[in-house]
N, C-alpha and C positions, 0 to 999 in steps of 0.2 A: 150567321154567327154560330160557332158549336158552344155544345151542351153548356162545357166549362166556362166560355168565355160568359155566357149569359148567366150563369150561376153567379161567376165573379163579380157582373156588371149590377146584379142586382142586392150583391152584399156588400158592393162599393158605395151603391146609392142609403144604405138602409131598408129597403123597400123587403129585406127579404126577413120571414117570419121568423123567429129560432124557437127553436123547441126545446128546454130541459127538461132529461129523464131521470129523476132519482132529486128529490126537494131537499135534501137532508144539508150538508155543514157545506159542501162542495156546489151543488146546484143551485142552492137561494144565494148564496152572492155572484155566483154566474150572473144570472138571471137579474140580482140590481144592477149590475151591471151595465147588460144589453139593456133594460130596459133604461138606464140611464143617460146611453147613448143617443136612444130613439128608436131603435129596431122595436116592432112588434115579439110578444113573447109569450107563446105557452108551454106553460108546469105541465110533466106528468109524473103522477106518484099514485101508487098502488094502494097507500094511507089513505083511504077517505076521509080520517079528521084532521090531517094535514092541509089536504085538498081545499076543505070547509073553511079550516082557519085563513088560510091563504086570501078566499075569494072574500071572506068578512075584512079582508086588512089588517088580520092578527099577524103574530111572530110569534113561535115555537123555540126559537133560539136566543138564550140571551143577549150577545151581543150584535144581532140585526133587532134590527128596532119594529114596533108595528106605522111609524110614521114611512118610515121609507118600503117599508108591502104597500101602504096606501098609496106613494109616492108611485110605486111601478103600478097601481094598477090603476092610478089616472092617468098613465101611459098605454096601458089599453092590456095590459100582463093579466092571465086568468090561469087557472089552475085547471086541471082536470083526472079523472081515474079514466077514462076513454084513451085508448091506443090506437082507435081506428083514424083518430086526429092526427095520428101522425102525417100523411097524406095533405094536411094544411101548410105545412113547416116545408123550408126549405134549407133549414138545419136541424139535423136531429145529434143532441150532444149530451151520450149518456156518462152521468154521476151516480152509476150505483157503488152497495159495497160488495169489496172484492175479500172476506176473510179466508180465514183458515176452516178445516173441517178439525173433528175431535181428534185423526190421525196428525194435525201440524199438516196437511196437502192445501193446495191452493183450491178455494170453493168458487168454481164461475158463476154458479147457478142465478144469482143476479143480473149477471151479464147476458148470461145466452138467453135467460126468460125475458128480457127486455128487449132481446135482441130477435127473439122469434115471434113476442109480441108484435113488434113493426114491421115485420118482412111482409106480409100481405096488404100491407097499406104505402108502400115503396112507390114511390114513380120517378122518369125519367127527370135531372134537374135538381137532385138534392145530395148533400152531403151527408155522412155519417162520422160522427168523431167521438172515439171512445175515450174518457179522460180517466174512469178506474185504474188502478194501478196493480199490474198483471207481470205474468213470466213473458217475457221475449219469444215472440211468435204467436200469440194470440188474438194481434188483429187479423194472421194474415193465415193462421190453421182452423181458426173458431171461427171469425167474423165475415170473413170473405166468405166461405164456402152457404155460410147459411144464408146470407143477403146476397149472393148471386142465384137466389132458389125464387128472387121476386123477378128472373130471368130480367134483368139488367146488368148491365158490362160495366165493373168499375176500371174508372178511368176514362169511361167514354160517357155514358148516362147517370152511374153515379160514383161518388168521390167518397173513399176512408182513407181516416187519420187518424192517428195514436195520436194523442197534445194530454201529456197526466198535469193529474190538477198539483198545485202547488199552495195550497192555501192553509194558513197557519192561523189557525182560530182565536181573537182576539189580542192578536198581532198590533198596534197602533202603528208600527214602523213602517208594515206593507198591508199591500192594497191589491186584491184582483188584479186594476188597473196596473201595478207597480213589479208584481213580480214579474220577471220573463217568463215568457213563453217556449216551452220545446213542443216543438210539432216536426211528425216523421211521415206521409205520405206513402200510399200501397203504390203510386204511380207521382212521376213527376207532375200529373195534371191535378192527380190529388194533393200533393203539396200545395202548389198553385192556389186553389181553393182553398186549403186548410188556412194559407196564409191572410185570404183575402177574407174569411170567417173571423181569424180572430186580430186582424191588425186595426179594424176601428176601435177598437175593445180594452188592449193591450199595448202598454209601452212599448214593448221589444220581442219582436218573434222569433226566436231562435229555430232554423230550419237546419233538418237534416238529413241522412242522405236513406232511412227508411224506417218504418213506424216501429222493426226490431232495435236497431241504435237507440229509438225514443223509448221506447218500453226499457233498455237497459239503463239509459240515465235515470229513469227515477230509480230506481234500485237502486243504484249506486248511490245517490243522494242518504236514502234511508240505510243502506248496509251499511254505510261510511259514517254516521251517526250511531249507528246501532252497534258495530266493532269499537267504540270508540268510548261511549259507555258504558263496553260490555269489560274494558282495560281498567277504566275508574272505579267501576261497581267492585272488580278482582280487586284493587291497588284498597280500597276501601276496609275490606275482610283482613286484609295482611295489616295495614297501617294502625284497625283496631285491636289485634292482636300484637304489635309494638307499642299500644298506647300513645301514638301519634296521630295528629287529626287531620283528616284527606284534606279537610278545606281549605285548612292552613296552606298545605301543602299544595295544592291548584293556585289558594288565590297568591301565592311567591311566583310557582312557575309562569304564574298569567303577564306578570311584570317582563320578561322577554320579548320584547319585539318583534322578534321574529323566530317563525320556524314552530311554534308551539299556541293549541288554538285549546282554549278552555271547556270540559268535558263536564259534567258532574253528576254523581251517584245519586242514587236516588232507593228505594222502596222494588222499583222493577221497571219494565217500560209499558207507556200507553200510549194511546192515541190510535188513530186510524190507517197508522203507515210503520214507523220502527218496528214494533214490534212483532209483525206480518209481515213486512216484503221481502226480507231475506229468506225466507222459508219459501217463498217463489222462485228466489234465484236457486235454490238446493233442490227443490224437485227437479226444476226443468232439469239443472245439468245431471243427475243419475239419467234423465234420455240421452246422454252423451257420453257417459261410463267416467266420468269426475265427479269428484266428493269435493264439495266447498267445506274443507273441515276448519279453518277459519272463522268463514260466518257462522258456522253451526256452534265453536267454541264459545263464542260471544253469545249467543242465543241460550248455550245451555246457563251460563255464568246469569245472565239478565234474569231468564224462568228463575231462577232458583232464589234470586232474592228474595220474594216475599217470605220464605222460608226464612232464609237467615234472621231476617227483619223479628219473625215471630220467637224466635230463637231467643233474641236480643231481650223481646217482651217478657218473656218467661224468663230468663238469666235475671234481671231489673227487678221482677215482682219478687220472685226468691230470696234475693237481697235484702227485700226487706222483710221476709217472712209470711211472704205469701205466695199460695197456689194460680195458677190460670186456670186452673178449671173453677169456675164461681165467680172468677175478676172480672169486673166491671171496665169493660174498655170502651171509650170515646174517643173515635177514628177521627184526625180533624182533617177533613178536605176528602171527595172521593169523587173529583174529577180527573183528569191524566193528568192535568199540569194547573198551573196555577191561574188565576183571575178568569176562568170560563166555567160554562157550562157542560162542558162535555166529557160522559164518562165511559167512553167507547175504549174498552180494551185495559182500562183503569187498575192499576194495581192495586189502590184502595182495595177493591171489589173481592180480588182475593186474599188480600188482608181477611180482610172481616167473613168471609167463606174457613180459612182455615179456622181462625181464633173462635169461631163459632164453633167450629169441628172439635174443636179440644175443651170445647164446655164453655167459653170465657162470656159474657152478658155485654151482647155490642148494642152499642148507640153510635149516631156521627151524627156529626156539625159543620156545614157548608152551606154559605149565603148563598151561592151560586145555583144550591141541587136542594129545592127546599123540602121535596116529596123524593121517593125513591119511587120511580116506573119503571114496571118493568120492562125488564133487557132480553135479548135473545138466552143468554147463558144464566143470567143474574136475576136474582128478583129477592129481595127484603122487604118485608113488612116495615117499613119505618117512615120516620119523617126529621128535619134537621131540629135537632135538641140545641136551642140560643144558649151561648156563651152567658154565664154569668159566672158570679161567685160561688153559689150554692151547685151547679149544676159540675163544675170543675172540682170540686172541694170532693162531689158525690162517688166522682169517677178514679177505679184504684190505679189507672195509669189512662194518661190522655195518650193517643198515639199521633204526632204530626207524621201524616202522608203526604200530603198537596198542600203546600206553602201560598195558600191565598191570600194577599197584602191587607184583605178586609179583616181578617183575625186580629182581635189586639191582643198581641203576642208579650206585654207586661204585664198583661189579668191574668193570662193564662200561666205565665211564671210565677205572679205571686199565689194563685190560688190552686193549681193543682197539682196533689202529692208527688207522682211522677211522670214525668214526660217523657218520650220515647221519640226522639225525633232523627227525621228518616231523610232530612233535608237540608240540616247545617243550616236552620234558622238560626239558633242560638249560638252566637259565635261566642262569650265566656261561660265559663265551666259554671256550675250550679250542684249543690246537693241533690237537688232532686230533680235534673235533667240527663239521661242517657243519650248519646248518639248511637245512631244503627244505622 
């Protein structure tokens, strides 16, 4: 039997171990996943209190639970900072993060130190599949070359695969299990594999014809989101300069059945994908002497909101006869998007970076983010100030960023001077509510 088929044969049975690299928003539901299925499964992360919480049966993230860590790890799931484990696994399936550097270029350096951490613990019989989300040709300029240095032949001894994650952080609609799957293979044998890896696991594996194709659908995914908001966010600036409200105007056009798919403005973009992976697709192609001035447009339009936004604040305070430099702002929400925990890339974040910059007294309030820890970029002294009447009444403009359903949004209208809201909660007009 070759390599492959035995590869297959033992990721058909379950019998074969998987390995997640990188525990963070992408890896821990991998990982319930497999280990939900029955595959044995070890964590690596570079966190040691990651690691710890892991192996106690905690959760780090709020909407993975500590019952279901328990759950995978009476399936036999364990965590580790050791990479020489890798050599255990017969799937190694790295989830690290792929950002930007301070120039906007695409930053591997998690990818490739992940990726040179295992290359001396490599053997004949294992699979490699990279789910980060990268410029087109990355498995096969960056990954190949450094994992053919554990002198194994992929395609013969071992198998890579491009398959990017698709996971929408407390989504109820979709499931690991539910979304498709894109998987792109260095070789057809590593297709083969890729597929027989993640088809106990996954609904539906969408296979194609190489790990470049797959590296460009997620892009497209996210550019085609991020253009698209970057029209609404434009259409937004103009409509409140005609004193017309976008929302109105989205929720008419949404009535259209067909041919028109609803967008909506916001404060800026977050998350762990819009807002970065078009900046991937615009380095690579200057290696090809094309300007994506499209994506770039939308991208500059996106950066620049939290600017306008701060604009809006200052226009709002003015109005009523007061400065921003001394104002008391309560940011409400400063995760990306709303009912999570996660504030990876977060416009809140440079909300309260500028308004801080121009003098203004920030506080924020979010169920979700009860402490502020720091962040690679970010780091605030604070902690979330509880909604009440006295704490709303205190604040000279509350600012809604991230529209979390947990807010009671009728205390907050009766009780705080001015509202600056950057999310088209408040669908009628109010004295003391501003749209931005």
């Amino acid at each position: 039997m070759t390599t492959n088929n035995q590869l297959i044969d033992v990721l058909d049975r379950k019998d074969a171990r998987i390995g997640i690299l990188g525990l963070g928003y992408v890896g821990l539901p991998l990982m319930l996943r497999y280990a939900e299925v029955g595959y044995p499964v070890l964590g690596f992360d570079i966190d040691l209190a990651k690691v710890d919480q892991l192996n106690a049966g905690q959760s780090y993230i709020e909407h993975i639970s500590a019952d279901s860590i328990q759950a995978a790890r009476a399936k036999g799931f364990s965590a580790t900072t050791d990479f020489s484990r890798a050599r255990e696994c017969d799937a190694l399936i790295l989830c690290v993060p792929t950002p930007l550097n301070k120039y906007r270029e695409p930053d591997l350096s998690y990818v490739l130190d992940t990726t040179e951490a295992i290359v001396p613990h490599l053997r004949p019989g294992q699979i490699v599949s990279l789910e980060s989300t990268t410029w087109p040709g990355t498995t096969d300029e960056e990954l190949k070359p450094r994992l053919e240095r554990s002198g194994l032949t992929i395609g013969q001894d071992l198998f890579l695969v491009f398959s990017p994650e698709r996971e929408d952080p407390g989504n109820p609609n979709y499931s690991t299990r539910t979304i498709p799957k894109v998987l792109g293979g260095l070789t057809p044998a590593c297709t083969r594999v890729g597929q027989a890896l993640y088809g106990q696991v996954i609904d539906q594996v969408v296979t194609l014809s190489s790990t470049r194709a797959a590296e460009m659908t997620k892009l497209l995914e996210n550019i085609h989101r991020a253009v698209n908001i970057g029209l609404v966010n434009e259409l937004k600036i103009v409509c409140d300069r005609m004193d017309i409200d976008i929302h109105e105007v989205i929720r008419a056009a949404a009535t259209k059945p067909f041919g028109f798919t609803p967008y909506y403005p916001g404060p800026g973009l977050g998350g762990h994908c819009i807002p970065i992976d078009p900046f991937y697709l615009t380095w690579k192609a200057r290696e090809y002497g094309l300007s994506t001035r499209f994506i770039e447009l939308a991208g500059e339009v996106n950066a620049n909101m939290p600017q306008w936004v701060v604009s809006k604040v200052a226009d709002a305070l003015n109005d009523r006869g007061k400065a921003l430099k001394g104002a008391k702002i309560l940011v409400l929400g400063i995760a990306y998007k709303k009912n999570v925990d996660d504030r990876r890339e977060s416009p809140s974040l440079e909300l309260m970076e500028l308004l801080q910059a121009k003098g203004a007294e920030i506080s924020y309030s979010d169920p979700h983010v009860p402490r502020f820890l720091k962040m690679r970029r970010h780091d605030f002294d604070l902690e979330s100030v509880p909604l009440t009447p006295e704490t709303l009444a205190a604040a000279d403009c509350v600012l809604l960023a991230t529209d979390h359903d947990r807010f009671d949004y009728e205390l907050i209208k009766r009780h705080a001077p001015l509202i600056v809201d950057t999310r088209g909660r408040y669908q009628e007009p109010a004295e003391n509510i501003v749209q931005a």
